[in-house]
N, CA, C and O atoms as a Tinker XYZ file with bonds, in Angstrom:
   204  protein
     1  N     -6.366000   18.700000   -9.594000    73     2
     2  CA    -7.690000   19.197000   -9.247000    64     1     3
     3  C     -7.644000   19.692000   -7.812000    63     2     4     5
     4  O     -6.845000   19.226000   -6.999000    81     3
     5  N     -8.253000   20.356000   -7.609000    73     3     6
     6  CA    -8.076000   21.458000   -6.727000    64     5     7
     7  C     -9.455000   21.068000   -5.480000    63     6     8     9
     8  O    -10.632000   21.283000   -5.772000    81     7
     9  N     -9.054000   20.510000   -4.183000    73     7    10
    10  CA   -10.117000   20.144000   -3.525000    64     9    11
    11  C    -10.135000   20.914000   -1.790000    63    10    12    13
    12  O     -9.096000   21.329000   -1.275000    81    11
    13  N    -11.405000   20.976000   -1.141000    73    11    14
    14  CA   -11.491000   21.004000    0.207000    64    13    15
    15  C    -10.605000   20.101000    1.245000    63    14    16    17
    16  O    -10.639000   18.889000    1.030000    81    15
    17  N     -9.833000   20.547000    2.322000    73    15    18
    18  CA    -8.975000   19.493000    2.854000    64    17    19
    19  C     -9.991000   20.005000    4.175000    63    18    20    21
    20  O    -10.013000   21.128000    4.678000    81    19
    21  N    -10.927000   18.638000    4.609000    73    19    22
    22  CA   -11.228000   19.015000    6.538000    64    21    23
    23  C    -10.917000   19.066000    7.049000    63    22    24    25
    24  O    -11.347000   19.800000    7.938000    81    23
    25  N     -9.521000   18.229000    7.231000    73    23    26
    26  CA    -8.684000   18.273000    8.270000    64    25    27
    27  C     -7.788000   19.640000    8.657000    63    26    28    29
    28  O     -7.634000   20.258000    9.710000    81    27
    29  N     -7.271000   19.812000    7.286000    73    27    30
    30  CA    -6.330000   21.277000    7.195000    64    29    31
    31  C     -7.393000   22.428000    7.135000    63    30    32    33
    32  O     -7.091000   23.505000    7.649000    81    31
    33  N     -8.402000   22.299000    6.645000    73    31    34
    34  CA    -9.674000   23.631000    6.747000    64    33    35
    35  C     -8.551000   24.445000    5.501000    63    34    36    37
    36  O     -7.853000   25.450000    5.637000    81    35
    37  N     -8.732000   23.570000    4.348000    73    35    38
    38  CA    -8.048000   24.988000    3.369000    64    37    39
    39  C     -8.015000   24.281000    2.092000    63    38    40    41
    40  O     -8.012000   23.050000    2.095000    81    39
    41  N     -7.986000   25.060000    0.805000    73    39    42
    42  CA    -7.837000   24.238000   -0.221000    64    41    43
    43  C     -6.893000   23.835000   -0.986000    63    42    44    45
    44  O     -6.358000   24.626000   -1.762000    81    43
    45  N     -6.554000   22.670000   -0.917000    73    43    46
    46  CA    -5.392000   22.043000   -1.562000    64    45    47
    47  C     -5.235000   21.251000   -3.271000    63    46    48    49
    48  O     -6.278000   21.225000   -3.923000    81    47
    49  N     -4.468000   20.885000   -3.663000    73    47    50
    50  CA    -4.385000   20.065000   -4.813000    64    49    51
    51  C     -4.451000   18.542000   -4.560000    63    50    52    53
    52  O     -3.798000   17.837000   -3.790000    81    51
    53  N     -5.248000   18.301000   -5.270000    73    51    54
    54  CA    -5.271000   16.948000   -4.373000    64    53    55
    55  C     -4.080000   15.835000   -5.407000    63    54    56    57
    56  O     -3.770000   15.844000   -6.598000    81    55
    57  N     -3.743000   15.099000   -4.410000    73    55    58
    58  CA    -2.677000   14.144000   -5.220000    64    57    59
    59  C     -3.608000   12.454000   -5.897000    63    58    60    61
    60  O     -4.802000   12.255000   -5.676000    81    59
    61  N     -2.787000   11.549000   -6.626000    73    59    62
    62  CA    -3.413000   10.619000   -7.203000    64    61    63
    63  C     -4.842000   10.676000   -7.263000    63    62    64    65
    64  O     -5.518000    9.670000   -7.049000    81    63
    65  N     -5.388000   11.877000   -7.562000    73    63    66
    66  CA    -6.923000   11.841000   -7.947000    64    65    67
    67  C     -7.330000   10.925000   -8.866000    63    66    68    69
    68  O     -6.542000   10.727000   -9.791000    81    67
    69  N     -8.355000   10.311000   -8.860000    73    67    70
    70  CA    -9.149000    9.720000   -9.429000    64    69    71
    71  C    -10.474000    9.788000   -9.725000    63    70    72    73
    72  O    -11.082000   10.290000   -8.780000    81    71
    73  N    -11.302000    9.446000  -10.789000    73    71    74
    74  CA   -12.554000    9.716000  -11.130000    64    73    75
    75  C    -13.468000    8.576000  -10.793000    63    74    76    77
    76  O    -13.356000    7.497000  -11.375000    81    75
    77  N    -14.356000    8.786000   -9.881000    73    75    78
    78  CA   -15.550000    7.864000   -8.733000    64    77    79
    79  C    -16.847000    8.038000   -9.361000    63    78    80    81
    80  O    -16.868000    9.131000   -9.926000    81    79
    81  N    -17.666000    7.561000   -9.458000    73    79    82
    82  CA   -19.336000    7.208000   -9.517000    64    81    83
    83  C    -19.712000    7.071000   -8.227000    63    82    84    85
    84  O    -19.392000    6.000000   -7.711000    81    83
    85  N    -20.458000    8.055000   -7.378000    73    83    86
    86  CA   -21.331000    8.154000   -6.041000    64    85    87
    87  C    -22.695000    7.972000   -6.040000    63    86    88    89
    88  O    -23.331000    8.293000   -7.044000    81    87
    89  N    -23.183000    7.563000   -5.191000    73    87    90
    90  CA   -24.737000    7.261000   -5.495000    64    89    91
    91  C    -25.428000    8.573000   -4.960000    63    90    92    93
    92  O    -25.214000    9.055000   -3.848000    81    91
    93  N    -26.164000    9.011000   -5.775000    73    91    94
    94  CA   -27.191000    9.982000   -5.815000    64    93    95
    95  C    -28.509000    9.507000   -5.262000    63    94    96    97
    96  O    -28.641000    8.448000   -4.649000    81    95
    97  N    -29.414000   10.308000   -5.505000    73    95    98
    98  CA   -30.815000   10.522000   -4.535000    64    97    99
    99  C    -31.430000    9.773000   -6.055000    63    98   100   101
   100  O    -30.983000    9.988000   -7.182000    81    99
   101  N    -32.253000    9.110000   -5.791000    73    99   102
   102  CA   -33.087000    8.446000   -6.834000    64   101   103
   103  C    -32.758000    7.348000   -7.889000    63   102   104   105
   104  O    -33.403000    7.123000   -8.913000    81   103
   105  N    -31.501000    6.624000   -7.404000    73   103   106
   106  CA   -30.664000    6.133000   -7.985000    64   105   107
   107  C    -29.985000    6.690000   -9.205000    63   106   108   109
   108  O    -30.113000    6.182000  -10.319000    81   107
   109  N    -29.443000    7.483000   -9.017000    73   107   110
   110  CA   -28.644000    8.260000  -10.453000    64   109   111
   111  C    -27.215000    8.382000   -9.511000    63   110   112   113
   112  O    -27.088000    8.489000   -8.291000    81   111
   113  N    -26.339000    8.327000  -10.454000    73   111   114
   114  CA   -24.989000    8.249000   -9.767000    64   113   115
   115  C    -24.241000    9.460000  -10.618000    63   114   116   117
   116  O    -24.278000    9.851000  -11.785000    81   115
   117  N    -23.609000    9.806000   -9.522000    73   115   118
   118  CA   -22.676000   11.045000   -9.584000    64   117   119
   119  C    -21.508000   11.177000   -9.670000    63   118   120   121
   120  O    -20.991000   10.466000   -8.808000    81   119
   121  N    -20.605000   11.820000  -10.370000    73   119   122
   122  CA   -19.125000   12.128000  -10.550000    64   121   123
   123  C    -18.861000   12.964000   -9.596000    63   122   124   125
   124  O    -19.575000   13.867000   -9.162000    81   123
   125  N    -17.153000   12.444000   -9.074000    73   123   126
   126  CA   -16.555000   12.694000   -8.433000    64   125   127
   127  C    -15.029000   12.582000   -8.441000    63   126   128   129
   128  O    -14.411000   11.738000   -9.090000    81   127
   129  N    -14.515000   13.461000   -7.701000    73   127   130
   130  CA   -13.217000   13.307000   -7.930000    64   129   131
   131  C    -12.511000   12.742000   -6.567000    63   130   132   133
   132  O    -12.840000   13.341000   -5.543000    81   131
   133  N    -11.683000   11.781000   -6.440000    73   131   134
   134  CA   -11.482000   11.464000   -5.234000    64   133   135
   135  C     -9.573000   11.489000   -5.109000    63   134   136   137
   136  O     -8.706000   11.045000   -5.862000    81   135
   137  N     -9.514000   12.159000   -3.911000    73   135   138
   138  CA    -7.313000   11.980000   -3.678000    64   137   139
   139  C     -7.075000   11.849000   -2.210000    63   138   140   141
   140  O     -7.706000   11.464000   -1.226000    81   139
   141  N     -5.673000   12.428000   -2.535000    73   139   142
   142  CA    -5.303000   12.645000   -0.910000    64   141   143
   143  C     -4.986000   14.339000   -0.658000    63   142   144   145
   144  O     -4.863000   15.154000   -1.573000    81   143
   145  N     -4.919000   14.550000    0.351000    73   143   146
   146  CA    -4.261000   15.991000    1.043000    64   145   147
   147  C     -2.833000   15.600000    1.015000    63   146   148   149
   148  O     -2.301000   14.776000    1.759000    81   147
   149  N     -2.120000   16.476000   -0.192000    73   147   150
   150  CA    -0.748000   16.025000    0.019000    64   149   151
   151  C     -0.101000   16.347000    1.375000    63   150   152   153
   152  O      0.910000   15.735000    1.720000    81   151
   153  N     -0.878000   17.667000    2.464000    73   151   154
   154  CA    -0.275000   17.721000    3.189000    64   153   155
   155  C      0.016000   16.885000    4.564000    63   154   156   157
   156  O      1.023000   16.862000    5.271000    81   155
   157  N     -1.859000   15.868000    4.741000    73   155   158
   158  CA    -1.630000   15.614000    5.726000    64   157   159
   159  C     -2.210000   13.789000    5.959000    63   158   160   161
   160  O     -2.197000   12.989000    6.895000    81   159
   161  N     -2.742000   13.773000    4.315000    73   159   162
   162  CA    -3.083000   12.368000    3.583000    64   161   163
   163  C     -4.341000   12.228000    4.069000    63   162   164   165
   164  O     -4.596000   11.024000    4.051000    81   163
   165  N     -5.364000   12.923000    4.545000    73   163   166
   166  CA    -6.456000   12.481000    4.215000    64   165   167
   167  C     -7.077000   12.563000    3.113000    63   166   168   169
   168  O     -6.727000   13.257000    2.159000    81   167
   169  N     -8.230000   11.721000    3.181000    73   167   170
   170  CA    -9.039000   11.553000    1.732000    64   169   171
   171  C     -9.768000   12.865000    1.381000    63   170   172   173
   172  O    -10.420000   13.525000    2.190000    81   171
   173  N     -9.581000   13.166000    0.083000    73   171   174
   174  CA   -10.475000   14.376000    0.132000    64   173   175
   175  C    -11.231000   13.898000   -1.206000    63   174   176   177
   176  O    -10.931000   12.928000   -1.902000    81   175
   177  N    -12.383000   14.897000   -1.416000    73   175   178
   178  CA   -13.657000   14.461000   -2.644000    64   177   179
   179  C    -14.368000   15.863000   -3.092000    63   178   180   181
   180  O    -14.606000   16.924000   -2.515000    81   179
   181  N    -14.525000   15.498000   -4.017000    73   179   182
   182  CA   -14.733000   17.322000   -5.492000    64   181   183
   183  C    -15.860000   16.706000   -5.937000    63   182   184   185
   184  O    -15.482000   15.675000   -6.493000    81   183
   185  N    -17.415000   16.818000   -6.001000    73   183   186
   186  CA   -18.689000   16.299000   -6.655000    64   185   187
   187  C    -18.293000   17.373000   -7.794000    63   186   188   189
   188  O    -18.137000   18.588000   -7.680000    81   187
   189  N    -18.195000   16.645000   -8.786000    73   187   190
   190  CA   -18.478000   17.117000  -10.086000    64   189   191
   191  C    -19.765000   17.418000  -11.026000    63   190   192   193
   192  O    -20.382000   16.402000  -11.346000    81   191
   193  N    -20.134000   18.308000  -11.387000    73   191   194
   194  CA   -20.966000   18.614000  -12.787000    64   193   195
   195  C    -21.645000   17.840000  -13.010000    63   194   196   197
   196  O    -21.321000   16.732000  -12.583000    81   195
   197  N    -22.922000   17.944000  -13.768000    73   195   198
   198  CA   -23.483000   16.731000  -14.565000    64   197   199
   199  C    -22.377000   16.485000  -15.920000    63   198   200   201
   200  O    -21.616000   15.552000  -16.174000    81   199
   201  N    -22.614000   17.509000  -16.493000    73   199   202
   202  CA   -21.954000   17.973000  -18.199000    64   201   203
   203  C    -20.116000   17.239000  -17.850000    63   202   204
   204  O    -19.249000   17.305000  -18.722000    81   203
């Protein structure tokens, strides 16, 4: 999956992604995708879709 890196300012693939539940506005929780920047290991995060 393919995410924003802040640190690098560019978009990367993110490594050991995983699928997260985030808390939303009104208590409804949100999908997400969470990894690393293979290039420089920070955390990076993809808010996913409802569907």
């Amino acid at each position: 999956m393919e995410a924003y890196c802040v640190k690098c300012k560019a978009k990367r693939e993110m490594v050991d992604a995983k699928e997260v539940d985030m808390k939303g506005k009104g208590g409804v929780k949100r999908k997400a995708m969470k990894g690393k920047c293979p290039k420089c290991g920070t955390t990076m995060f993809r808010i996913m879709g409802k569907a």
